[in-house]
C-alpha positions in Angstrom: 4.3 -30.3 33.7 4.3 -32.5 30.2 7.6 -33.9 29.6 7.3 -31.4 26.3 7.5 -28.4 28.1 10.4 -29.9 30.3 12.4 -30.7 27.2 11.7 -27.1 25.5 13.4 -25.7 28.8 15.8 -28.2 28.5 17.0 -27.2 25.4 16.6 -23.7 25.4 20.2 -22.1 24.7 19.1 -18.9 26.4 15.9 -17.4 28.0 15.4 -15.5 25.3 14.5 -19.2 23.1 11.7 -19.6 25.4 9.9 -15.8 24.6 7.2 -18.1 21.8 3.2 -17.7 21.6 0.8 -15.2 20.4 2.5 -12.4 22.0 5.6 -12.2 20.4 4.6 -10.9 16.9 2.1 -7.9 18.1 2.1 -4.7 16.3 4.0 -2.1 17.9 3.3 1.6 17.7 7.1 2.0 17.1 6.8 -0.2 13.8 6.3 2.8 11.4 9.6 4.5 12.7 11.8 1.4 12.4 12.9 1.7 9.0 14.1 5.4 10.3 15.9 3.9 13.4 17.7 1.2 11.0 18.7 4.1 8.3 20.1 6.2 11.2 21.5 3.4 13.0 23.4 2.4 9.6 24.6 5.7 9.3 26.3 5.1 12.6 24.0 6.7 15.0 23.1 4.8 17.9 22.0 7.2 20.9 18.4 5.9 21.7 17.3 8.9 23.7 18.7 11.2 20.9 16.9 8.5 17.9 13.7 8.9 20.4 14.0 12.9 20.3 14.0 12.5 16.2 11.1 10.2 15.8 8.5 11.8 18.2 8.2 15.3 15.6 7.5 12.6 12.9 4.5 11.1 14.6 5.6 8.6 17.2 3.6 8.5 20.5 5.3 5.7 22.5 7.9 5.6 24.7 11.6 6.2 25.2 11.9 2.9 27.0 10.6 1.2 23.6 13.1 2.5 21.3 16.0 2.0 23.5 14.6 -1.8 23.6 14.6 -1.9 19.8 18.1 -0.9 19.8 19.8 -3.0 22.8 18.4 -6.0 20.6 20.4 -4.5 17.3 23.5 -4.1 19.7 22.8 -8.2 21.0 21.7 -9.9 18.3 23.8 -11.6 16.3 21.9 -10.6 13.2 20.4 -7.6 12.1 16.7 -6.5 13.4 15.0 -5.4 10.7 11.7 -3.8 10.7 8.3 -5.3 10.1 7.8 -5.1 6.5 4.5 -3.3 5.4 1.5 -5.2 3.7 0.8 -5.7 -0.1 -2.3 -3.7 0.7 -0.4 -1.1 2.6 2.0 -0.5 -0.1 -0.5 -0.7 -2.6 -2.7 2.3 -0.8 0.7 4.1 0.0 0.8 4.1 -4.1 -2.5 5.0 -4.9 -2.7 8.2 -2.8 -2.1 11.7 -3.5 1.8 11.6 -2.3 1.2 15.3 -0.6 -1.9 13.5 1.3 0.9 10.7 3.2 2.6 11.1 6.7 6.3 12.0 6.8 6.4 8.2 8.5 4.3 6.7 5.1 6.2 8.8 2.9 9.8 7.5 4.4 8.3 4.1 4.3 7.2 4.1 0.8 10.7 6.0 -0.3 12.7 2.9 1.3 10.5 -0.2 -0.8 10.8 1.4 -3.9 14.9 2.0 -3.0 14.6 -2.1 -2.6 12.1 -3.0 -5.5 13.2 -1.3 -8.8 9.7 -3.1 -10.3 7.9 -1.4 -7.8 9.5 2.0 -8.0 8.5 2.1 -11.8 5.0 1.0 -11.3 4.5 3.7 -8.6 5.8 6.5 -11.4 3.3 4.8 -14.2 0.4 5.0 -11.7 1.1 9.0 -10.7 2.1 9.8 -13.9 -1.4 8.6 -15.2 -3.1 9.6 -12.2 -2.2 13.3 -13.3 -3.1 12.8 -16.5 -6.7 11.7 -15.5 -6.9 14.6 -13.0 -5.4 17.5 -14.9 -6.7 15.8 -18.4 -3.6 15.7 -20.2 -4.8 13.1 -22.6 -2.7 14.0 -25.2 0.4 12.3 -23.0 -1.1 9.3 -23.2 0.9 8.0 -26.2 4.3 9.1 -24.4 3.0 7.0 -21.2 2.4 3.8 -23.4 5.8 3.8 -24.8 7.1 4.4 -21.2 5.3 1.6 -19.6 6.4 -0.5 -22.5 10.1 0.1 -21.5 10.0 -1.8 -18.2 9.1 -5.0 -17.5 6.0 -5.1 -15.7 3.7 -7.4 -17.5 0.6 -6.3 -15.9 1.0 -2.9 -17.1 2.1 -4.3 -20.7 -1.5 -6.0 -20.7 -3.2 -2.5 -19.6 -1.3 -1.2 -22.4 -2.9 -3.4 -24.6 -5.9 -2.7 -24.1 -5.9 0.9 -24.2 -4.2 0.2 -27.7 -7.5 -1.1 -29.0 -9.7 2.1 -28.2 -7.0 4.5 -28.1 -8.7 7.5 -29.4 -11.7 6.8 -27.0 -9.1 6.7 -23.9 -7.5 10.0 -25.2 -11.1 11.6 -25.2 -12.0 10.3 -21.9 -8.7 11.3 -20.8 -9.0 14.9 -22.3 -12.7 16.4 -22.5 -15.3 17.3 -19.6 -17.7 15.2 -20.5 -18.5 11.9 -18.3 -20.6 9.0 -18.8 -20.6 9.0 -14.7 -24.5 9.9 -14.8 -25.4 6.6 -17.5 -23.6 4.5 -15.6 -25.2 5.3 -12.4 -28.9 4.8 -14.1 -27.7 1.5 -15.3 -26.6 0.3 -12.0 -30.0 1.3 -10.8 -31.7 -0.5 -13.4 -29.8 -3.8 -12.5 -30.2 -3.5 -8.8 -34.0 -3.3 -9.8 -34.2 -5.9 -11.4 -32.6 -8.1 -8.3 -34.7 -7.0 -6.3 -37.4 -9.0 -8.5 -35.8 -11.9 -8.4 -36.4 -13.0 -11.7 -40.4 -13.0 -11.3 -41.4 -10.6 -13.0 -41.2 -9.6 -16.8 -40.4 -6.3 -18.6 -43.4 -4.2 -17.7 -43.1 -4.3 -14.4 -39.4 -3.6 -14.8 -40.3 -0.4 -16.9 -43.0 0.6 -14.7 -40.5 0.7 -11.4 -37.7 2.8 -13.7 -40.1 5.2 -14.7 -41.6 5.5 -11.5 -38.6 5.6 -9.4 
């Protein structure tokens, strides 16, 4: 045994100090229903079988055995256990989704980051409210949204903003009528992947001769 290993056990204050390595951070199917079991335990509620009972209708699939773990280390530990926070891509697809198309687990998740990030909460009402417009084409909101978006400070948003101020009528079209340029777009990507496919050694003609032919 390496003097090392003799001094970490040395040292160690209790055997819990010595629970290290690439175990010890592993997902756990009971990380989606932590932030539940902290919000009840805040409230006061602490009966792990009865917690267990509440989080298996929402989804959970583990066991008893697991969630009574959790707890016992919220009743030991000196400081709170918090739950693993969710990823920046997470979040961000959490957002981005229909909010009637998210789990009751996603939907809890989502409701307690946006109770702790005010930046975040507004962002996710700019990006539904203009996901609406887009899919119901309410274009003529569009002005209202701008001025809205301008009212908090989220700079990426402001430069958005911007940029829709420059071709605003165009947005409020796009935003509005049934008419796409989804079918143009799709022949121009065609065209370009064509022409990778040449390389670079071959001139016009052929190029037009493949379009026309394709």
């Amino acid at each position: 045994m390496a003097w090392h290993t003799v001094k970490r056990f040395a040292d160690a204050s209790k055997p819990e100090a010595l629970f290290t390595g690439q175990w010890q951070n592993r997902p756990s199917v009971l990380d989606d229903y932590k932030p539940y079991l902290d919000d009840r335990w805040n409230e006061g509620f602490t009966n792990a079988w009865k917690l267990w009972e509440e989080i298996v209708p929402l989804g959970y699939k583990g066991s008893y055995q697991r969630v009574r773990a959790y707890l016992h280390k919220k009743r030991t530990s000196p400081r709170p256990v918090t739950a693993r926070p969710p990823s920046p891509r997470t979040v961000s697809g959490w957002v981005l989704s229909r909010p009637e198309t998210l789990t009751e687990s996603e939907q809890l998740q989502l409701k307690t980051v946006r109770t702790q990030c005010p930046e975040l909460d507004a962002l996710t009402r700019h990006v539904r409210s203009f996901a609406t417009m887009l899919t119901d084409r309410q274009g003529e909101r569009l002005p209202e949204w701008l001025d809205a978006v301008r009212q908090d400070d989220l700079p990426s948003l402001h430069t958005l903003a911007a940029g829709i101020d420059r071709d605003l009528d165009a947005v409020i079209a796009g935003l509005t009528l049934p008419w796409s340029s989804g079918a143009v777009e799709g022949h121009v990507n065609r065209i370009k992947m064509l022409k990778r496919q040449m390389f670079g050694r071959a001139g016009f003609a052929l190029l037009r001769k493949r379009v026309l032919l394709g």
